[in-house]
C-alpha positions, 0 to 999 in steps of 0.5 A, spaced: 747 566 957 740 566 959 738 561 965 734 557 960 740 556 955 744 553 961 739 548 963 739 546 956 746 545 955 747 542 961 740 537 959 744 536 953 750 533 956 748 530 961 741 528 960 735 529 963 735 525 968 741 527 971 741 535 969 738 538 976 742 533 979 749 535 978 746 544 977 743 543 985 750 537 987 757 539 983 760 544 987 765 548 983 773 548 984 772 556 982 767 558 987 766 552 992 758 554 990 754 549 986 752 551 980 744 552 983 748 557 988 753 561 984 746 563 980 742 565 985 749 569 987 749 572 981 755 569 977 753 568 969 751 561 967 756 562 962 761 562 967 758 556 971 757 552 964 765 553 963 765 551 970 762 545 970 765 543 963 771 543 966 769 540 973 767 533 967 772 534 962 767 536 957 770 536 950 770 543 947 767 541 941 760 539 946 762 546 950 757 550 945 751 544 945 747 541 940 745 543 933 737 545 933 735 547 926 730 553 927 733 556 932 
């Protein structure tokens, strides 16, 4: 997953207003890294999303964001 992707998604769930917001603040159980952090170590967006979908009991069914015809 690109970084472009992962903000996306998380702009998606969260909305725009919070999104930087819980990338630089919500430390991840796995990690003990905010999700900012576990990027810039390295660890794959996907995983962080995964990450923060579970730290917020995101359905699996809002996992994969939002549908956008054209892309």
């Amino acid at each position: 997953m690109r970084l472009t992707e992962f903000e996306q998604l998380v702009r998606d769930e969260f909305g725009p207003e919070r999104a930087q917001w819980i990338i630089g603040s919500q430390v991840l159980p796995q990690s003990g890294q905010t999700a900012a952090e576990a990027i810039e170590s390295g660890v794959d967006p996907r995983e962080v999303w995964q990450g923060l979908c579970d730290a917020f009991d995101v359905p699996e069914e809002r996992r994969l964001g939002v549908d956008r015809p054209g892309f």
